[in-house]
C-alpha positions as CSV (number, residue, x, y, z in Angstrom):
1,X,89.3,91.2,115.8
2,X,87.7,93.6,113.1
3,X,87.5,92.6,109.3
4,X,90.1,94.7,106.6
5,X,88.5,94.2,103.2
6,X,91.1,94.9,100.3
7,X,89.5,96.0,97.1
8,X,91.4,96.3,93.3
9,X,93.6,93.0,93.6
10,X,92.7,89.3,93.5
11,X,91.6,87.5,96.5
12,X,94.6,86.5,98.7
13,X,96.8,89.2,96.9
14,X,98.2,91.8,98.9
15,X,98.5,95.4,97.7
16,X,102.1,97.0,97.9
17,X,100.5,100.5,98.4
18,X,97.2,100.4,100.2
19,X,95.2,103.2,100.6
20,X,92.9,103.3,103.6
21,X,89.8,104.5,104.5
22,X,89.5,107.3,106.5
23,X,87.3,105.4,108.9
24,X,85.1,102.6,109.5
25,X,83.2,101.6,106.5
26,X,79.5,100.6,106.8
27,X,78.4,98.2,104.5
28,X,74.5,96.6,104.2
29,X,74.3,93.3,103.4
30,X,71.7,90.7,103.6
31,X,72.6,89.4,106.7
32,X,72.7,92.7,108.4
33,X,74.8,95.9,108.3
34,X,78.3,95.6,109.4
35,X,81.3,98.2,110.1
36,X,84.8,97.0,108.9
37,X,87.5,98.3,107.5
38,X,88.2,99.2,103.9
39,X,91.7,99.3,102.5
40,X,91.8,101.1,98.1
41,X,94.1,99.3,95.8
42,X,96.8,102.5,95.6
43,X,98.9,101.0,93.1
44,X,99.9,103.7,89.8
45,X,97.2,101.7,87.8
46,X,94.4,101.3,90.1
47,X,91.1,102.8,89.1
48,X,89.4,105.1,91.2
49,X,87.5,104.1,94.9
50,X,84.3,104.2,93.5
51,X,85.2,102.2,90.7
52,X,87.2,99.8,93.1
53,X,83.7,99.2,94.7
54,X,81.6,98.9,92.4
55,X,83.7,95.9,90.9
56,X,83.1,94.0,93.9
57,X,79.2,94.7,93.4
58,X,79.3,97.4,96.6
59,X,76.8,100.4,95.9
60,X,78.2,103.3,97.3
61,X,76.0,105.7,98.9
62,X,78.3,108.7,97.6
63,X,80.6,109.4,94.9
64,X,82.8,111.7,96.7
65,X,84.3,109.8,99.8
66,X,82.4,106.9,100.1
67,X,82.0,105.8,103.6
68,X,79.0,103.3,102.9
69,X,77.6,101.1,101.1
70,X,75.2,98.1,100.3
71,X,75.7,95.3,98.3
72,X,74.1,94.5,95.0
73,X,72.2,91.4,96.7
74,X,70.6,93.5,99.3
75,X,69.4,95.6,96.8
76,X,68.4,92.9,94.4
77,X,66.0,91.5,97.6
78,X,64.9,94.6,98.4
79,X,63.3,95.1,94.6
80,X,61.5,91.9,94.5
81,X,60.3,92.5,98.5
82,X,58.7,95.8,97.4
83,X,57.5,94.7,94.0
84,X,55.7,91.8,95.5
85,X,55.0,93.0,99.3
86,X,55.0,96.5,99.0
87,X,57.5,96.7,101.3
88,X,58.7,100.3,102.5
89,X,62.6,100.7,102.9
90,X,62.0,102.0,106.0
91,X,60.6,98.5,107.0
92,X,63.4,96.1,104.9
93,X,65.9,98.4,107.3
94,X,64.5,97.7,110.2
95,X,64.6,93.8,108.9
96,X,68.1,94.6,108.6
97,X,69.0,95.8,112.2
98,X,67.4,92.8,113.9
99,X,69.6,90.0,111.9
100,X,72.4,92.5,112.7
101,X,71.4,92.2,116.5
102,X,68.3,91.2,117.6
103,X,69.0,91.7,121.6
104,X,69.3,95.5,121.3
105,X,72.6,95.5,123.2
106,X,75.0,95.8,120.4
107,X,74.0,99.4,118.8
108,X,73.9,99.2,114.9
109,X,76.3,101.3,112.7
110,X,73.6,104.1,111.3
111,X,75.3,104.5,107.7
112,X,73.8,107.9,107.3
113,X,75.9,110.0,110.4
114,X,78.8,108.6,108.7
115,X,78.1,110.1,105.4
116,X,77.3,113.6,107.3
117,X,80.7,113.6,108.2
């Protein structure tokens, strides 16, 4: 069915001019990383993507064209996983991939060949 996320208006409100993504948009969240689709408040007023984003507590992987991103709480569990485990991120990814599918039929979005792009 596919998920449309619509940033820089209240929930439930739609924009009159949306601006979308160029393509899917990877986001990392705690219970694994997901590909939807992202749709920019394009309304005369509206603040810039990245700032669009980062209202909704999405950290964007880049400044220029963000096509990822992970979410403050995924971050936030990631800190107190290394501070207290030593955790690499190599390791909290890999975490990540198996709640996204842990049959290994399904193949996970990989956020960094979308940024290459």
């Amino acid at each position: 069915l596919g998920l449309t996320v619509q940033l820089g208006h209240l929930a439930y409100q739609k924009c009159p001019v949306p601006v979308y993504a160029s393509s899917l948009f990877i986001v990392i969240h705690m219970n694994g990383v997901h590909s939807i689709h992202v749709t920019f408040c394009g309304c005369s007023n509206a603040p810039h993507h990245c700032v669009q984003l980062l209202c909704q507590c999405w950290f964007l992987s880049m400044v220029l064209q963000p096509k990822s991103c992970a979410m403050f709480e995924v971050l936030h569990q990631y800190q107190l996983l290394s501070l207290s485990s030593k955790i690499s991120i190599h390791h909290f990814y890999d975490m990540l991939e198996c709640l996204t599918d842990t049959t290994g039929l399904v193949p996970v979005p990989v956020w960094w060949q979308y940024e290459s792009n």
